[in-house]
C-alpha positions in Angstrom: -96.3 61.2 43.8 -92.8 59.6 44.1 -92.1 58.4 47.6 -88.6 57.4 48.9 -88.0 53.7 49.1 -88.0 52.7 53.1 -84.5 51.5 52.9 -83.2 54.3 52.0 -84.7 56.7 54.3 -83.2 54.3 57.4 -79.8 54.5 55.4 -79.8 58.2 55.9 -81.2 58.5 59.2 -78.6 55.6 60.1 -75.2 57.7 59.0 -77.0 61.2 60.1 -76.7 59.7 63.3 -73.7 57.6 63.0 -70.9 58.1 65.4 -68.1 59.7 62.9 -65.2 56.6 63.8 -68.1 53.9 63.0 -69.7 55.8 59.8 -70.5 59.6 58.4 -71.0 61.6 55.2 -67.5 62.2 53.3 -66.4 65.5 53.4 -68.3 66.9 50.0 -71.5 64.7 51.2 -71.6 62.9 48.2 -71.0 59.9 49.5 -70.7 58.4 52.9 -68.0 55.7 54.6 -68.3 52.9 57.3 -65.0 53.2 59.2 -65.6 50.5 61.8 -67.7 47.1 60.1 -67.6 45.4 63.5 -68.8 48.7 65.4 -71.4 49.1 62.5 -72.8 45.5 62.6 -73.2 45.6 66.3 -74.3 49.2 67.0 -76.0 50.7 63.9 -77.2 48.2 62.0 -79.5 46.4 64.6 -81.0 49.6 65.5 -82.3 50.3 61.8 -82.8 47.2 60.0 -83.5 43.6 61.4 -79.9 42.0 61.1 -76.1 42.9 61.6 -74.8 41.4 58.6 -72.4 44.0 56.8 -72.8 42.2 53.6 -76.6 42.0 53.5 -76.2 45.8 53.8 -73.4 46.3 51.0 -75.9 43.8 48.8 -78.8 45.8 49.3 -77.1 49.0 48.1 -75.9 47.3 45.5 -79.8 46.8 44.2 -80.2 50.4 44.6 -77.2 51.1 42.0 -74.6 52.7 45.1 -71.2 52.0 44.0 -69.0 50.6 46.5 -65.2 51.3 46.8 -62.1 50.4 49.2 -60.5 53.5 50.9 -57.5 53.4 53.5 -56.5 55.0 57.0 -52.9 56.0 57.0 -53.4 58.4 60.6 -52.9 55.4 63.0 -48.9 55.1 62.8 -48.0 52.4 59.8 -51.7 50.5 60.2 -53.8 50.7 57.5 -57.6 50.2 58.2 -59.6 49.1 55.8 -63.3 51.6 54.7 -66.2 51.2 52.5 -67.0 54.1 50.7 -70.6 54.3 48.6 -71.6 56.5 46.8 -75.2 57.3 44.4 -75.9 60.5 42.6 -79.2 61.2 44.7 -77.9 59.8 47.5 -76.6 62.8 49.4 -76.2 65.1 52.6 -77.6 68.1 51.6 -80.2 66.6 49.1 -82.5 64.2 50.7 -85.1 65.0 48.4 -83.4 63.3 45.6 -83.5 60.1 47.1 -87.2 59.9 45.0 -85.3 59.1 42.1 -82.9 56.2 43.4 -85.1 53.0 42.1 -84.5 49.4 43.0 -83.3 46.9 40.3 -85.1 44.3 39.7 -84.2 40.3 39.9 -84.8 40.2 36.2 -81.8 42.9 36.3 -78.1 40.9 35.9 -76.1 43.8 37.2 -78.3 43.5 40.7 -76.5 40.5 41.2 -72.8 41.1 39.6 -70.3 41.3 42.2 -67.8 43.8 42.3 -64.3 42.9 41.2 -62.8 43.1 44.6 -65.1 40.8 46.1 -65.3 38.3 43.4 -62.1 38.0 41.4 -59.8 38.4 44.7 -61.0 35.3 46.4 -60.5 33.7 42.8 -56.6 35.4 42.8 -56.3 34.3 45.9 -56.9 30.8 45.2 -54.8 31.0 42.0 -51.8 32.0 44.0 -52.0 29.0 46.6 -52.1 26.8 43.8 -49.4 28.0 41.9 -47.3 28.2 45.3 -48.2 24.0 46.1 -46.9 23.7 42.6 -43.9 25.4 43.0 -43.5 23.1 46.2 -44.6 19.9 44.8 -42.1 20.9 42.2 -39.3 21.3 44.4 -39.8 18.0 45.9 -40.0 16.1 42.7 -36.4 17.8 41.9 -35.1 16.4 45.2 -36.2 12.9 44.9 -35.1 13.0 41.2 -31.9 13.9 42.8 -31.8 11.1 45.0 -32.3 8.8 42.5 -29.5 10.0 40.4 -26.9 9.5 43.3 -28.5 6.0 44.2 -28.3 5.3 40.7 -24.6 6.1 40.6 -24.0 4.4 43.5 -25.2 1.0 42.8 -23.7 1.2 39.1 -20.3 1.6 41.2 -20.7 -1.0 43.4 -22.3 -3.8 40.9 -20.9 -2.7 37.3 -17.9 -5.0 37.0 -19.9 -8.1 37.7 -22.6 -6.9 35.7 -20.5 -6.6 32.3 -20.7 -10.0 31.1 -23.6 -11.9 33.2 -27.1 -11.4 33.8 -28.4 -9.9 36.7 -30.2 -12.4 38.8 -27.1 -14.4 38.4 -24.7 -11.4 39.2 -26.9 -10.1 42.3 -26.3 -14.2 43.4 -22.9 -13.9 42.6 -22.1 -10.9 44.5 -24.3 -11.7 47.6 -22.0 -15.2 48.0 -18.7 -13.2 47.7 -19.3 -10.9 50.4 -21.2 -13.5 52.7 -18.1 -14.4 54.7 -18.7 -18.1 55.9 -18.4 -19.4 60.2 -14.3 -19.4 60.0 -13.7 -16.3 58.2 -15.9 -14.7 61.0 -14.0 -16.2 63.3 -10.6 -14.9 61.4 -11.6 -11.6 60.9 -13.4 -10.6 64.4 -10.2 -9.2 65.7 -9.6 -7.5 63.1 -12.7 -5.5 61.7 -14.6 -2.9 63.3 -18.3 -2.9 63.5 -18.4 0.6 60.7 -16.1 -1.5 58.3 -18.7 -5.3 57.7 -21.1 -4.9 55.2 -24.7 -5.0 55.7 -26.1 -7.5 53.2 -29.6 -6.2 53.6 -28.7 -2.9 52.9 -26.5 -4.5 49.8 -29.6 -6.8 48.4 -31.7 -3.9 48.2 -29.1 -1.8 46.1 -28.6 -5.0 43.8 -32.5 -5.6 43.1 -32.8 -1.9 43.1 -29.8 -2.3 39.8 -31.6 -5.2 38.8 -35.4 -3.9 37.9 -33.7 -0.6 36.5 -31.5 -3.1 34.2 -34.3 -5.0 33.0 -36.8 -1.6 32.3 
């Protein structure tokens, strides 16, 4: 004689007495929906089986072939809540006696263990859209300092190209740096007459002429 497998029979019992906003039959009793997964891990699930663990309890209907599908709550203004609905063609309201024929897959089985596409493949979308958005912004970045480059490199080709023409550049960058380091009297001369915003900073000035230098000689 065919006997009902234990799990099964506490499934039942478990919606039959389920309160309808945590979990109940759908409305042909072909299937049944958890509403609430924090309600139903703290309130139903301890009371039946030995854990509160929603996904323990989605797994194990999974070995007794219940399909397992997202529905949506539109009542509750613009909020959409999320439900698990499962479903299995013995497993139903009016026809607990069919339950005999729902049979458990075994480990040898591949499809106990395949995961359904929106719990698998999402987290791996998921993942593939953060990468492709730190590309993008990596991406982005790279364009801006390429940008940067381009104006320095314009910059120091202005300041340094006439004295580059016809010399090379260690001797130009020496060059330049002795013509615009004013010596003690022209100091003196020219302190009354030049504001701070107006002397050049040689530091500033060295680094633009090595900068010229190492792209001349790559």
């Amino acid at each position: 004689m065919q006997t009902t497998a234990v799990f099964l029979q506490k499934t039942y019992s478990m919606i039959e007495s389920s309160p309808v906003d945590v979990a109940e039959w759908s409305n042909q009793g072909r299937s049944f929906v958890v509403k609430d997964i924090k309600r139903f891990e703290t309130v139903m699930l301890p009371k039946y089986f030995k854990h509160g663990n929603f996904a323990s309890f989605s797994r194990q209907l999974r070995f007794y072939s219940f399909e397992k599908a997202k529905k949506y709550d539109n009542r509750i203004g613009d909020t959409c809540l999320c439900w698990w609905e499962f479903s299995n063609p013995h497993f139903q309201r009016d026809a607990p006696q069919e339950m005999v024929h729902i049979k458990r897959k075994t480990y040898a089985d591949p499809a106990a263990f395949a995961k359904p596409r929106d719990e698998a493949n999402d987290a791996k979308d998921d993942d593939v859209g953060q990468l492709k958005r730190s590309m993008s912004t990596m991406q982005s970045q790279l364009d801006d300092l390429a940008s940067q480059i381009s104006k320095l490199t314009s910059v120091v080709q202005i300041c340094c190209g006439h004295y580059l023409d016809n010399e090379e550049p260690k001797v130009a960058c020496k060059k330049i740096k002795k013509d615009v380091t004013p010596s003690p009297l022209d100091d003196m001369a020219a302190s009354n007459t030049l504001s701070t915003d107006e002397e050049i900073d040689s530091t500033i000035l060295d680094s633009l002429l090595e900068f010229r230098s190492t792209t001349i000689q790559l």
